[in-house]
VOBA-1610 file (N, C-alpha, C; in pm, whole numbers, padded with zeros to 5 digits, always signed):
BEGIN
Unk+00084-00120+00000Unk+00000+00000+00000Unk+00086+00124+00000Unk+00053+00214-00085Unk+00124+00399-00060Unk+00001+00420-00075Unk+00074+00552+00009Unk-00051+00646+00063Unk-00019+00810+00004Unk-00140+00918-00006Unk-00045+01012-00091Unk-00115+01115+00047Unk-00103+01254+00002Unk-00171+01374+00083Unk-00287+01362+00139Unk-00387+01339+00061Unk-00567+01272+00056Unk-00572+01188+00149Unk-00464+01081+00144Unk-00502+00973+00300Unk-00451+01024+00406Unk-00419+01135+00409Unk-00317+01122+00557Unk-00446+01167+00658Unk-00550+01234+00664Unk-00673+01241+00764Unk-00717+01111+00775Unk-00680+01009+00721Unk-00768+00889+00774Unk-00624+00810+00848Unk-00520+00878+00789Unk-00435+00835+00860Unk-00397+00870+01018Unk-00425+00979+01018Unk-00459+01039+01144Unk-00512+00936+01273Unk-00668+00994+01173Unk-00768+00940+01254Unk-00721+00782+01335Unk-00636+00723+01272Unk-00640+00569+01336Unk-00523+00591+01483Unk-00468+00734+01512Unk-00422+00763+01610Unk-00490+00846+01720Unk-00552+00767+01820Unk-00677+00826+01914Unk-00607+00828+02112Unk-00606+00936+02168Unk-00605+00916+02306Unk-00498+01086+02331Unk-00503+01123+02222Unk-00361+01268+02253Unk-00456+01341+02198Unk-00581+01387+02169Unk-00711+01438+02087Unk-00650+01594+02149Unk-00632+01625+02255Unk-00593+01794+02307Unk-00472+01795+02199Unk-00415+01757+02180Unk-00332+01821+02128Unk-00361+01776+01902Unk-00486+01757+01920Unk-00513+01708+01743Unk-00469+01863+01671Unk-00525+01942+01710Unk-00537+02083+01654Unk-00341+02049+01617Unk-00292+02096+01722Unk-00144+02098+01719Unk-00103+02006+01592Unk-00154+01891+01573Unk-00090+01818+01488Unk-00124+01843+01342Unk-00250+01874+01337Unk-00311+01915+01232Unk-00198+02054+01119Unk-00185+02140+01250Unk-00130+02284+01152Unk-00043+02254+01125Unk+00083+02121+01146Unk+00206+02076+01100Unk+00178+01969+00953Unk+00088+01952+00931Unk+00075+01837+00833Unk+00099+01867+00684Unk+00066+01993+00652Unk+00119+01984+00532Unk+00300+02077+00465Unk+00329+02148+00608Unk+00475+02149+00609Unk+00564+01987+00582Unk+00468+01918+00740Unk+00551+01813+00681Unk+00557+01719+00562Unk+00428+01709+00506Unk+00416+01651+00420Unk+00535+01731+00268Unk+00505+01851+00256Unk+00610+01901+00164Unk+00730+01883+00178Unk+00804+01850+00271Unk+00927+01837+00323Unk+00966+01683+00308Unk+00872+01646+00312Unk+00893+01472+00275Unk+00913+01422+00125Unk+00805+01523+00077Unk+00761+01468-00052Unk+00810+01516-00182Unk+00861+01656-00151Unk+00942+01743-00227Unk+01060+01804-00224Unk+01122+01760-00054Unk+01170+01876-00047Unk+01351+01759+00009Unk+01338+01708+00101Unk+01383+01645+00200Unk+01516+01521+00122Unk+01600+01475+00139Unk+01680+01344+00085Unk+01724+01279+00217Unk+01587+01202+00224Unk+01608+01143+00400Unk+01656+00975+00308Unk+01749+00941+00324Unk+01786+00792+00330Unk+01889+00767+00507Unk+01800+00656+00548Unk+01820+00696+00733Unk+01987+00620+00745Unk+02045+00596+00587Unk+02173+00471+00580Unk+02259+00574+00559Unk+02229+00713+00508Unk+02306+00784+00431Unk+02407+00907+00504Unk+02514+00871+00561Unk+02556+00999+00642Unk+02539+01181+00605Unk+02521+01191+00468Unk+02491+01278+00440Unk+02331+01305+00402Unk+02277+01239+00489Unk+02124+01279+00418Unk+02111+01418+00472Unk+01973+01476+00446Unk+01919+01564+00521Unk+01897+01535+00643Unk+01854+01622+00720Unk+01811+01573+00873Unk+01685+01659+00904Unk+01602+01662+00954Unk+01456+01708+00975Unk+01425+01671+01110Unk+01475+01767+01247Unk+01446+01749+01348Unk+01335+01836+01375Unk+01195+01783+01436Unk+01094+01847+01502Unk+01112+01888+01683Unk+01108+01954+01662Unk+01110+02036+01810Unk+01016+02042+01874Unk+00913+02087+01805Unk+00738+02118+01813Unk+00683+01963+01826Unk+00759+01868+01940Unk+00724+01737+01971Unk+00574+01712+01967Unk+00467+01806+02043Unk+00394+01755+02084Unk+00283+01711+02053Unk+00184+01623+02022Unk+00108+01604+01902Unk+00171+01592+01772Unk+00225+01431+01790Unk+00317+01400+01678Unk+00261+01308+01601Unk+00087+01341+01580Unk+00000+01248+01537Unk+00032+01266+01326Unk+00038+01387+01306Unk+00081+01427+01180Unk+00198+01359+01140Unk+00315+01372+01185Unk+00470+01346+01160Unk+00442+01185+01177Unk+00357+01111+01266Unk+00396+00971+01229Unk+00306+00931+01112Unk+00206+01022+01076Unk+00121+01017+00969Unk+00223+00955+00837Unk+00316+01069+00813Unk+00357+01116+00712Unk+00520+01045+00694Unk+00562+00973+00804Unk+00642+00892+00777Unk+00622+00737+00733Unk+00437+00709+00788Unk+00418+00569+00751Unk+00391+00628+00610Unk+00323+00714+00514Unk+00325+00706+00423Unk+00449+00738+00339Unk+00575+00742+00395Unk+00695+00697+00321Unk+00755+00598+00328Unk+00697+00511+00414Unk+00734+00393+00438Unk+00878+00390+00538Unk+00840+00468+00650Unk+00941+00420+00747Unk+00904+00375+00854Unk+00723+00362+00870Unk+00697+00264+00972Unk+00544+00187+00904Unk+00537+00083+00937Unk+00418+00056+00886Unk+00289+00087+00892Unk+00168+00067+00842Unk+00059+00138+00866Unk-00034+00101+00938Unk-00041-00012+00994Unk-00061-00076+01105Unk-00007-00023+01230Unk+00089+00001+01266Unk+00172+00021+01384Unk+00097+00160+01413Unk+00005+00275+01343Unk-00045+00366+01397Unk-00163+00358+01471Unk-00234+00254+01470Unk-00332+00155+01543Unk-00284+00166+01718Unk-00172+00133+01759Unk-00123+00122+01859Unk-00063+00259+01944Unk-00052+00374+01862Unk-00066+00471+01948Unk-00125+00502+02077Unk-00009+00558+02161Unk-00016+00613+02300Unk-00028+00464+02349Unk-00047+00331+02325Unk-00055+00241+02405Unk+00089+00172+02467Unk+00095+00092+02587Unk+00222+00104+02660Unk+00317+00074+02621Unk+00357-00041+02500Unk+00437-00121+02453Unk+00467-00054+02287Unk+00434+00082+02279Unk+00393+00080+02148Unk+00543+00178+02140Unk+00608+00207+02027Unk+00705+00239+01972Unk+00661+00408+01979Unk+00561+00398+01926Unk+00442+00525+01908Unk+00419+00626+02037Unk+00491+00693+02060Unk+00457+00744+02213Unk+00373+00924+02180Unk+00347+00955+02260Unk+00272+01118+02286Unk+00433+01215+02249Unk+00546+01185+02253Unk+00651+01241+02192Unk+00732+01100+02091Unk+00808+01227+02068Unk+00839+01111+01933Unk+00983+01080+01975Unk+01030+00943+01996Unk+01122+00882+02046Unk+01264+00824+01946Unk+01363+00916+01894Unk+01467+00834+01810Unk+01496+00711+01810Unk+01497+00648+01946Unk+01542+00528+01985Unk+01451+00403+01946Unk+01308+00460+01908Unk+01205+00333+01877Unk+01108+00361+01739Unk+01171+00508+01713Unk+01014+00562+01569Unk+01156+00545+01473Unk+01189+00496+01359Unk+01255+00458+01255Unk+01199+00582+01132Unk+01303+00674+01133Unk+01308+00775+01042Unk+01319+00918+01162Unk+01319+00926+01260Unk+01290+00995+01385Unk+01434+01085+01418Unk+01510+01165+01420Unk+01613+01219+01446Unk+01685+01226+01571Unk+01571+01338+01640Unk+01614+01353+01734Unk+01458+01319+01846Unk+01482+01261+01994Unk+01353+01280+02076Unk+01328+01469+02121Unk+01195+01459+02157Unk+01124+01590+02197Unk+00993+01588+02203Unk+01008+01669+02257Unk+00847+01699+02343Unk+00896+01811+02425Unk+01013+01873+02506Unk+01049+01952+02585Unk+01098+02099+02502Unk+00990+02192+02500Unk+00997+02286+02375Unk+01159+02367+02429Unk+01225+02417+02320Unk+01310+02461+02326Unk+01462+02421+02293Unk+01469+02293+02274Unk+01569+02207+02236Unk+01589+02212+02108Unk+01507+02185+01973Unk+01510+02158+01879Unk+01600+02253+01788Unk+01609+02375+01791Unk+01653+02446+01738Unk+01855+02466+01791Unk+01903+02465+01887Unk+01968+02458+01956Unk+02018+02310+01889Unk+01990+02174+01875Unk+01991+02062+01818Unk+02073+02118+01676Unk+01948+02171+01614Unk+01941+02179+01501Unk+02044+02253+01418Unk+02080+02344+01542Unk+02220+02447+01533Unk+02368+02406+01559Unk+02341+02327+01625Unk+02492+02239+01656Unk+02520+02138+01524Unk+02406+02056+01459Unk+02425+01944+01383Unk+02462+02023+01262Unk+02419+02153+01196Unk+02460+02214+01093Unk+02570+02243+01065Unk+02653+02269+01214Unk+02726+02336+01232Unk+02858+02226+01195Unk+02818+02065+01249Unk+02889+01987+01258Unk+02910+01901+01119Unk+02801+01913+01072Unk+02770+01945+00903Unk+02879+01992+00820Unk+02850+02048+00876Unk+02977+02194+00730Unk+03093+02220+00783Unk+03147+02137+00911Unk+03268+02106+00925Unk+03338+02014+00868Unk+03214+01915+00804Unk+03264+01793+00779Unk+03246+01781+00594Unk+03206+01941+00565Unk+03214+01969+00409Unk+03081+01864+00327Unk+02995+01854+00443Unk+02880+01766+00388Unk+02781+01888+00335Unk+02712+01817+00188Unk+02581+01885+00144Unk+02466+01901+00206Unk+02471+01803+00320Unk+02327+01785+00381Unk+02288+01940+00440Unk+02136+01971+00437Unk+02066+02080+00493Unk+01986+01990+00649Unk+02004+02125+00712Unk+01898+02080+00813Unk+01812+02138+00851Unk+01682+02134+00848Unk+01552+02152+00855Unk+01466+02138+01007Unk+01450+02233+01084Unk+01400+02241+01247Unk+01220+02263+01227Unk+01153+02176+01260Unk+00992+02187+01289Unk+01022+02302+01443Unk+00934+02411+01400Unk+00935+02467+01592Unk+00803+02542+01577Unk+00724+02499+01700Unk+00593+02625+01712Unk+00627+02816+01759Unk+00537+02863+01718Unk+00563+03039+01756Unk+00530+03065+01896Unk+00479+03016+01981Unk+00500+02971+02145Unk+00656+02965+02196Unk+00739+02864+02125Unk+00822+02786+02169Unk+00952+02887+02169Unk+00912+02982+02068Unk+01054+03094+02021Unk+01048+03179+02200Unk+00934+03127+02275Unk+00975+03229+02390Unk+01081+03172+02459Unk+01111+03039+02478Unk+01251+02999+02505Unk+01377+03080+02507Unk+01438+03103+02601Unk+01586+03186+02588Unk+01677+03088+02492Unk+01666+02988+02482Unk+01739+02893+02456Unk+01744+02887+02280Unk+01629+02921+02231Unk+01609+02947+02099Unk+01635+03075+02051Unk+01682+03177+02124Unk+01679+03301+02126Unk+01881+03289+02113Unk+01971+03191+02179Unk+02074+03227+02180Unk+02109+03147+02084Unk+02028+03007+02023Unk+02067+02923+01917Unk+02015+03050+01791Unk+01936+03155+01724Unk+01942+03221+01659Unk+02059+03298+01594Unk+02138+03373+01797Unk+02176+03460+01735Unk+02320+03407+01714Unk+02371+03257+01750Unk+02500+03180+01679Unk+02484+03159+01556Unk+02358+03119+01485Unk+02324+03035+01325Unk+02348+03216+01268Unk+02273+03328+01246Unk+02280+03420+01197Unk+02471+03445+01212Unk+02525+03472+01331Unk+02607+03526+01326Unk+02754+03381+01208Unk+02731+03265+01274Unk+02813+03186+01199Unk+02765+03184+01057Unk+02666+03200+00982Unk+02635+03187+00880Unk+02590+03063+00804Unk+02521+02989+00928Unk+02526+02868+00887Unk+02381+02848+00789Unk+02445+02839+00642Unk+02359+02814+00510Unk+02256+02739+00499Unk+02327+02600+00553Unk+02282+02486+00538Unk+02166+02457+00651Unk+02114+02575+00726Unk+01989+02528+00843Unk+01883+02650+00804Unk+01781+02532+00786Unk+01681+02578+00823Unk+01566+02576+00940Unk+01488+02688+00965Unk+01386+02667+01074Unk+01229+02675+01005Unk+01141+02607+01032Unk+01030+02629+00995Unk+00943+02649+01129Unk+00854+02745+01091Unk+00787+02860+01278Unk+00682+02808+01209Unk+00600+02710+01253Unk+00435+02681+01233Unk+00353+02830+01361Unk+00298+02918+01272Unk+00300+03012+01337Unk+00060+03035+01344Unk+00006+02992+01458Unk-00062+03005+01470Unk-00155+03077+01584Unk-00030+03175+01608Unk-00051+03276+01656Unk-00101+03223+01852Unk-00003+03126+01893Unk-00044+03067+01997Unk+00052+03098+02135Unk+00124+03206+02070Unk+00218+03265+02122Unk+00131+03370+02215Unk+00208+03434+02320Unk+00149+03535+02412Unk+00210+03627+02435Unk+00340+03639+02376Unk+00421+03739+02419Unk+00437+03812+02293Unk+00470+03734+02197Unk+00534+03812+02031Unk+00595+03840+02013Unk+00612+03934+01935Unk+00771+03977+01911Unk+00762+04130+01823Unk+00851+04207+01807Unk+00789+04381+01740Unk+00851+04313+01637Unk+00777+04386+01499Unk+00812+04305+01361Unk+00725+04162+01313Unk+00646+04087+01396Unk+00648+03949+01366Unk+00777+03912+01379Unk+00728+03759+01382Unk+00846+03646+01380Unk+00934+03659+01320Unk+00911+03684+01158Unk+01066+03714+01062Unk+01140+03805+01133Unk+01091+03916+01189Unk+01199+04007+01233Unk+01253+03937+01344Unk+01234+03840+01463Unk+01330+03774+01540Unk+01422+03716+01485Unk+01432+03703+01340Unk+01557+03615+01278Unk+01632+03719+01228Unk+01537+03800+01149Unk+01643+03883+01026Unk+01743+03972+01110Unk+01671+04016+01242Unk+01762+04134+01331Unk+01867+04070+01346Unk+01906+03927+01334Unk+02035+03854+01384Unk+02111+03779+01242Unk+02041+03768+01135Unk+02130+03784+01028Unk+02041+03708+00912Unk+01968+03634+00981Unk+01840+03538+00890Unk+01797+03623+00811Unk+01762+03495+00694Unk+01681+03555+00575Unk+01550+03505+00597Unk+01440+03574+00557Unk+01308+03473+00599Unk+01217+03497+00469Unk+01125+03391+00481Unk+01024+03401+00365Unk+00847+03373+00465Unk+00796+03449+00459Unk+00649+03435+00526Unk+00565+03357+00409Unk+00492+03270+00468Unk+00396+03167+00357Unk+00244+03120+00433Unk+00171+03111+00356Unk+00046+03020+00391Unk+00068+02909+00431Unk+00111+02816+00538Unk+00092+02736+00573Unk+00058+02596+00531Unk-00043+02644+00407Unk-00137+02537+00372Unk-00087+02523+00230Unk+00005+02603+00174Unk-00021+02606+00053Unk+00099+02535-00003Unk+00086+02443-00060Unk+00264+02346-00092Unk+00307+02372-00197Unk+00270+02455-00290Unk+00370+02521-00398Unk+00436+02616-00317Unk+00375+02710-00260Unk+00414+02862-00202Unk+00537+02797-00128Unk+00492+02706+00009Unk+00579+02594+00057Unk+00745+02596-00007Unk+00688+02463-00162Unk+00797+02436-00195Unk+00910+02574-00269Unk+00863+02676-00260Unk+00920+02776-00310Unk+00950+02865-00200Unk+00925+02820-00056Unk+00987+02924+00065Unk+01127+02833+00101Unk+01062+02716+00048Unk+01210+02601+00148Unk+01347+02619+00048Unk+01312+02631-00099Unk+01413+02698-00192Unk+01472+02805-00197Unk+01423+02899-00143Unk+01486+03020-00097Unk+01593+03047-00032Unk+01647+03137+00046Unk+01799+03195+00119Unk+01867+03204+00002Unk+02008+03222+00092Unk+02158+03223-00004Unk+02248+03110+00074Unk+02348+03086+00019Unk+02448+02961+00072Unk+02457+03005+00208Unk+02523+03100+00262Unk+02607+03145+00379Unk+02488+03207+00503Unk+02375+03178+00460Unk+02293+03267+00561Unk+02164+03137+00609Unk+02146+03143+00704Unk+02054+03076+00778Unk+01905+03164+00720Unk+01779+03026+00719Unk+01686+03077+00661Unk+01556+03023+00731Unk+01447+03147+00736Unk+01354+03113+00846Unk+01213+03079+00760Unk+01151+02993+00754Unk+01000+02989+00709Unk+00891+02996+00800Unk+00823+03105+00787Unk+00713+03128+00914Unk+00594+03099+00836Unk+00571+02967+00838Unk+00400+02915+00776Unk+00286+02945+00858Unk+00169+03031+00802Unk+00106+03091+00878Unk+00019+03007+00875Unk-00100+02958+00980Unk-00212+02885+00992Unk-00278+02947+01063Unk-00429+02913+01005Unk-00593+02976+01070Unk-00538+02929+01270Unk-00561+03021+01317Unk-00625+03008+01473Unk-00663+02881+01530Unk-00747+02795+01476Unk-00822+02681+01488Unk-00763+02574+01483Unk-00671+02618+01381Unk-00579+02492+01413Unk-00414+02492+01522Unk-00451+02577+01594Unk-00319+02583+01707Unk-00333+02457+01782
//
């Protein structure tokens, strides 16, 4: 069986008991899905693949969606969500989800992750890009605030952040979100959320030497 965009709500659906956090999973689904399907060179054998760490752990009902339909876990195994023995947990676990990077659920890590591995990347003269899932909540972290202003200032090309931005944040920022990056050296591209051409044409964007921010905007409803 493959599965394409169209199945992934029924794919969902067969993951039941984390329902507070459905909304959450929902506004990530078709980032991730573009990133999989267009965008991404995930081979999990390949030292230089891409890497695609989610930060924005929580309600990781989407992301396991979208890996069984690449075939890195089966489609069965989403049946067993949140249950005790299940690989499948309420965060997403490197050690047991196969295609999985890094674990999280503890907001604020991912980016910081995501900033060191780039970094360790392009020491090692590898092509690979790296790609950070993070919610617009999560940027209140100090911790994401000092992993910014190293990626801007080192110039690191090869990372990207994507801000699922559904306005679930409480504090904000003057400028919007792009301006928390660009003031520190980021290039950013603002997009619809929903829209996977616009998508595949924000993740193409930057220049070699500069870190690059995608702030996908989503309706309210789905925070």
């Amino acid at each position: 069986m493959t599965a394409t965009y169209e199945d992934l709500p029924d794919l969902m659906t067969r993951m039941t008991g984390d329902e507070k956090h459905g909304a959450s999973a929902t506004s990530t689904l078709d980032v991730i899905w573009v990133l999989y399907h267009h965008v991404l060179r995930i081979d999990m054998n390949d030292p230089d693949r891409d890497r695609f760490l989610v930060s924005k752990g929580h309600g990781p009902m989407a992301y396991y969606a979208v890996l069984a339909a690449h075939g890195f876990i089966p489609f069965d195994l989403l049946d067993t969500f949140g249950e005790f023995d299940s690989p499948l947990g309420y965060h997403p676990d490197r050690t047991l989800v196969p295609g999985v990077e890094i674990s999280s659920g503890s907001l604020g890590h991912g980016l910081p992750i995501a900033t060191g591995t780039a970094t360790a990347l392009r020491l090692r003269s590898s092509e690979a890009r790296v790609v950070v899932l993070l919610g617009d909540a999560e940027l209140d972290e100090g911790s994401n605030i000092e992993a910014i202003q190293y990626a801007g200032r080192s110039g690191l090309g090869n990372l990207t952040a994507v801000v699922i931005d559904n306005e679930s944040a409480g504090l904000g920022w003057p400028g919007g979100i792009s301006a928390r990056f660009t003031v520190e050296g980021w290039t950013s591209t603002d997009v619809d959320g929903r829209d996977h051409a616009a998508l595949r044409r924000a993740f193409a964007a930057g220049t070699p030497n500069t870190p690059h921010v995608v702030v996908a905007h989503v309706e309210r409803k789905d925070s």
